[in-house]
mmCIF file of the C-alpha atoms, coordinates in Angstrom:
data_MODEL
# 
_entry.id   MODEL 
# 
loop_
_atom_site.group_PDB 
_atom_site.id 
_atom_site.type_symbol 
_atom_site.label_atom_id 
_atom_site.label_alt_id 
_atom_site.label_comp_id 
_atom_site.label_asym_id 
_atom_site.label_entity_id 
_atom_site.label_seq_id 
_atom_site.pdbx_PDB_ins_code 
_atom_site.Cartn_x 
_atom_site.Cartn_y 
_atom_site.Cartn_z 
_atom_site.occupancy 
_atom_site.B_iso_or_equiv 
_atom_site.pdbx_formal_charge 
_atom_site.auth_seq_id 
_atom_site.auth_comp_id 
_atom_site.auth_asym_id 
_atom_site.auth_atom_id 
_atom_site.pdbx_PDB_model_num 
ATOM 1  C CA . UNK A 1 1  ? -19.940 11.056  -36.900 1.00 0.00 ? 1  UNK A CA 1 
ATOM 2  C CA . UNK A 1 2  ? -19.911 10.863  -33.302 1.00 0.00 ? 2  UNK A CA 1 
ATOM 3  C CA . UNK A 1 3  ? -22.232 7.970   -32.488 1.00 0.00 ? 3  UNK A CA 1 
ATOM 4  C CA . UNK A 1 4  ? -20.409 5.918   -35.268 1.00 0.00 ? 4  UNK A CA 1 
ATOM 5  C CA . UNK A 1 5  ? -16.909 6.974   -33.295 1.00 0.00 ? 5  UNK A CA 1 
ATOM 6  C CA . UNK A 1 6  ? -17.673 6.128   -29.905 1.00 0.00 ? 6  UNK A CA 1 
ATOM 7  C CA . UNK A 1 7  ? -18.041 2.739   -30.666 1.00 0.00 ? 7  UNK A CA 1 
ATOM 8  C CA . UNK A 1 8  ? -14.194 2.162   -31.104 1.00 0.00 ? 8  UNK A CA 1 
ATOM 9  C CA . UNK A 1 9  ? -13.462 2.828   -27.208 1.00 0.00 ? 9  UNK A CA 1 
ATOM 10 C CA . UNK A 1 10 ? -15.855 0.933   -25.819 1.00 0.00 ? 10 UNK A CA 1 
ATOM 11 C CA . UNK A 1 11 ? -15.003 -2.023  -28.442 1.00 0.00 ? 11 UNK A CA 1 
ATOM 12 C CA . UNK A 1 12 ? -11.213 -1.546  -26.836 1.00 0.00 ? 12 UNK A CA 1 
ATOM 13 C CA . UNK A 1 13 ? -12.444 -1.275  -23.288 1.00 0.00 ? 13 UNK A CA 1 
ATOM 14 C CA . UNK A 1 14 ? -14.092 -4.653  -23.450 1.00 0.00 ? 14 UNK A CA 1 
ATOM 15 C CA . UNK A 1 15 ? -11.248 -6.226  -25.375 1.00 0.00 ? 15 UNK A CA 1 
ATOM 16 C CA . UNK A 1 16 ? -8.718  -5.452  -22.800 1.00 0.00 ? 16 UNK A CA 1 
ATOM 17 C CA . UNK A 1 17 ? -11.224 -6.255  -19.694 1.00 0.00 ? 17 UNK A CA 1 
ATOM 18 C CA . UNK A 1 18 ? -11.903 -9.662  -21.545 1.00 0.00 ? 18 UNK A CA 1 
ATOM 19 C CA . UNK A 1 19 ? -7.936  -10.383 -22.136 1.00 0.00 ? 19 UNK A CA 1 
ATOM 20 C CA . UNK A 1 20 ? -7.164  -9.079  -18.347 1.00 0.00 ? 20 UNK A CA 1 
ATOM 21 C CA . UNK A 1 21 ? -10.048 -11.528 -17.190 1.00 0.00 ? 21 UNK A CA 1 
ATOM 22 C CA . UNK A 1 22 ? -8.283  -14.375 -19.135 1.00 0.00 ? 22 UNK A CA 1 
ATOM 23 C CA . UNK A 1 23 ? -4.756  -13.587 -17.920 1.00 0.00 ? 23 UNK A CA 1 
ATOM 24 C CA . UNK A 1 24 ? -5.747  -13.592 -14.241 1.00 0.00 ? 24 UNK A CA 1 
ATOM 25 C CA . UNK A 1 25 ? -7.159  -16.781 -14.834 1.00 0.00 ? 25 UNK A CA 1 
ATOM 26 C CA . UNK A 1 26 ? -7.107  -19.125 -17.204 1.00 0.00 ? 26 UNK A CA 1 
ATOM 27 C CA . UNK A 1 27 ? -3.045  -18.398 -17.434 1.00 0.00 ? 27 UNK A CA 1 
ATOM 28 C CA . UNK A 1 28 ? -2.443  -18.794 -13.999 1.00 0.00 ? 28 UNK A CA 1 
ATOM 29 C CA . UNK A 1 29 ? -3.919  -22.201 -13.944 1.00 0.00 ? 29 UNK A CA 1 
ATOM 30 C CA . UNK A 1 30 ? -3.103  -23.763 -16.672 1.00 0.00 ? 30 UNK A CA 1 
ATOM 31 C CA . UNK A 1 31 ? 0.478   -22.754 -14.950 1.00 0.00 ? 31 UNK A CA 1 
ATOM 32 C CA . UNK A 1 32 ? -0.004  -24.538 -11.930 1.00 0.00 ? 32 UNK A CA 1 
ATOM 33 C CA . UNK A 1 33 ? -0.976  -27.388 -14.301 1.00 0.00 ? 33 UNK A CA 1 
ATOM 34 C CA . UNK A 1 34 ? 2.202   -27.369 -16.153 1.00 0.00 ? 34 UNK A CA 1 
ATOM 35 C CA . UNK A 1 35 ? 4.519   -26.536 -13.407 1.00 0.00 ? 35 UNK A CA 1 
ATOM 36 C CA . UNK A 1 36 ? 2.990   -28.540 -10.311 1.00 0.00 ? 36 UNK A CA 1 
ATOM 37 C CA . UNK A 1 37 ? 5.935   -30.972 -9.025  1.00 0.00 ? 37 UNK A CA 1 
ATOM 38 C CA . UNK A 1 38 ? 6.243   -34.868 -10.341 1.00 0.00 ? 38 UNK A CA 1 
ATOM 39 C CA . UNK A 1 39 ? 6.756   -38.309 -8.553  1.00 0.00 ? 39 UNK A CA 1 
ATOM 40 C CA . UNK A 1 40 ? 7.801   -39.170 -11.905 1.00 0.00 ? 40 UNK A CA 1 
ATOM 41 C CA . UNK A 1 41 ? 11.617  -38.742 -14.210 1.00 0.00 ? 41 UNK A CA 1 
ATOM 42 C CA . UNK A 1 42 ? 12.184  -39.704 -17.812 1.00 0.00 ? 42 UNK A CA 1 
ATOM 43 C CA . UNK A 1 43 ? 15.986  -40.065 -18.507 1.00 0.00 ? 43 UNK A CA 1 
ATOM 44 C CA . UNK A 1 44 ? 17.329  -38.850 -21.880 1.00 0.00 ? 44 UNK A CA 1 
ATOM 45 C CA . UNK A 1 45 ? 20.755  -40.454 -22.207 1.00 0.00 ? 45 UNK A CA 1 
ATOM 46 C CA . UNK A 1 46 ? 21.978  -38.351 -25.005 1.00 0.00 ? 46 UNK A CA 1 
ATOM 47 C CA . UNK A 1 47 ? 21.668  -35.391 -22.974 1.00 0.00 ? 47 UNK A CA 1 
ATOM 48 C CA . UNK A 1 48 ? 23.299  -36.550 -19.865 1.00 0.00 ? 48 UNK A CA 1 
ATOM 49 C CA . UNK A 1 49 ? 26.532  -37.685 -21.525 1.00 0.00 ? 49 UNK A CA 1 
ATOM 50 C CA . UNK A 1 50 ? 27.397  -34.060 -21.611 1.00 0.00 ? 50 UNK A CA 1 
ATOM 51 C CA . UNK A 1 51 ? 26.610  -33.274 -18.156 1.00 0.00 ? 51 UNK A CA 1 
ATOM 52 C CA . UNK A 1 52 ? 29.679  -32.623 -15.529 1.00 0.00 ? 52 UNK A CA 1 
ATOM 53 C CA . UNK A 1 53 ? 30.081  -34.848 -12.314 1.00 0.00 ? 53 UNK A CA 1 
ATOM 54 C CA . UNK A 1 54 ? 28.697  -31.872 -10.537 1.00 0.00 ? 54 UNK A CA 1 
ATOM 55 C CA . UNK A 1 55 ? 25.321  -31.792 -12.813 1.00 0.00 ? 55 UNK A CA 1 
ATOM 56 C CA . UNK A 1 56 ? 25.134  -35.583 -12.628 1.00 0.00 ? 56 UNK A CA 1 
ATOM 57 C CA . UNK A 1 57 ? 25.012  -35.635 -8.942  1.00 0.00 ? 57 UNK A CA 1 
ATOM 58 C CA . UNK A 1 58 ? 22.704  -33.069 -8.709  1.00 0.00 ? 58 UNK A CA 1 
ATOM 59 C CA . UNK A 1 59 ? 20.236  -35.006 -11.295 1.00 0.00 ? 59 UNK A CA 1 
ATOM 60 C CA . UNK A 1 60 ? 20.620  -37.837 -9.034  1.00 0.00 ? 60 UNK A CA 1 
ATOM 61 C CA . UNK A 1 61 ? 19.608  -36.029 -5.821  1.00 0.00 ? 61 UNK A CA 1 
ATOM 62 C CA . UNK A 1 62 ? 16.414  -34.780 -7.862  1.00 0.00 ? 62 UNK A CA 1 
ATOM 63 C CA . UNK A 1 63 ? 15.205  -38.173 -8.884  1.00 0.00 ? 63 UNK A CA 1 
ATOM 64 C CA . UNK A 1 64 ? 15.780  -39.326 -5.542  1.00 0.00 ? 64 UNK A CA 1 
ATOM 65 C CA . UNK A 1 65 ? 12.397  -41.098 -4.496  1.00 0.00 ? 65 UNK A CA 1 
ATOM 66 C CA . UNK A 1 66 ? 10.760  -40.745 -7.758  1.00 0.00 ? 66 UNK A CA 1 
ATOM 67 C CA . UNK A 1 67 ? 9.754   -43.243 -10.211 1.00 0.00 ? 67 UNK A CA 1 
ATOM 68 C CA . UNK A 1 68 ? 11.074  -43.770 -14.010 1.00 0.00 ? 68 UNK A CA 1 
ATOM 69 C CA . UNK A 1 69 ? 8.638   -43.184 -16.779 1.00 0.00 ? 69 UNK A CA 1 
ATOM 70 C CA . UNK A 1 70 ? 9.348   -45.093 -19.809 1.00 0.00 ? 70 UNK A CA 1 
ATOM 71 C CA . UNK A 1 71 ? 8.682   -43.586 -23.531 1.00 0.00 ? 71 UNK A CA 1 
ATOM 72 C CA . UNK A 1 72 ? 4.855   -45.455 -22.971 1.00 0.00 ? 72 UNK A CA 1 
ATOM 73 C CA . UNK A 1 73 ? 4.048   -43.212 -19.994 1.00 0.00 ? 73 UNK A CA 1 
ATOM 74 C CA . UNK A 1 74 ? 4.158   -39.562 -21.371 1.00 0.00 ? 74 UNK A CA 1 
ATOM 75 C CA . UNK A 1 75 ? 2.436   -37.467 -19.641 1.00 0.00 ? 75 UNK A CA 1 
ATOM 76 C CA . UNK A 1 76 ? 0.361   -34.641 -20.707 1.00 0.00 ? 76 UNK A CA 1 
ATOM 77 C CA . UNK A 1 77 ? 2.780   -31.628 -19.491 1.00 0.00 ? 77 UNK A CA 1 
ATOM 78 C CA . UNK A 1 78 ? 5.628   -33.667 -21.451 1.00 0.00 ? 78 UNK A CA 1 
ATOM 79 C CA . UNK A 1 79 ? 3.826   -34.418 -24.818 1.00 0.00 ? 79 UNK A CA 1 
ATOM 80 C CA . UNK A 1 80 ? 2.795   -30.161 -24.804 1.00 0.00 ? 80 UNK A CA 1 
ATOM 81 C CA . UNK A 1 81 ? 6.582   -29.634 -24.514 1.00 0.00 ? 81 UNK A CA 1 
ATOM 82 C CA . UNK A 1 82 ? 7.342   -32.295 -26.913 1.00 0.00 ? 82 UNK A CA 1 
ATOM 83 C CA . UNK A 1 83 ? 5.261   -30.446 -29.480 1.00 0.00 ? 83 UNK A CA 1 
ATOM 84 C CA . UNK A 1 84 ? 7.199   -27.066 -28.991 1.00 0.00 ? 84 UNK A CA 1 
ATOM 85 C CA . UNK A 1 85 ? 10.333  -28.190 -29.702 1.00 0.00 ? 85 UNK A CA 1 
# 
């Protein structure tokens, strides 16, 4: 009974050194993928009408240099969080 036990540990053991492996890196850089910073804006009027003057300014400080992307240019960051809504 013990040889057919001690195979349950070791199974565990691996299984958490495989997910740690994956964690360290394959979630850290698809992060940097997702979060690096844009040269690019896409404006969604529907949400802005509700902004304050404060929050409007602000917006318009951000997009300050950067170029508009119309609904052809979607990039790959914004269709993945297109999907999860």
């Amino acid at each position: 009974m013990g040889k057919y036990l001690s195979y349950i540990p070791i199974t565990v053991f691996i299984t958490l050194v495989a997910v740690l492996f994956l964690s360290l890196t394959l979630s850290s850089a698809l992060f940097l993928l997702i979060a690096k910073n844009k040269n690019t804006y896409r404006k969604d009027p529907k949400l802005e009408e509700n902004f304050r003057e404060r929050e409007k300014n602000f917006l318009e400080e951000e997009r300050y240099g950067k170029e508009e992307l119309k609904d052809s240019k979607v990039s790959l960051r914004e269709r993945f969080l297109l999907i999860l809504e």
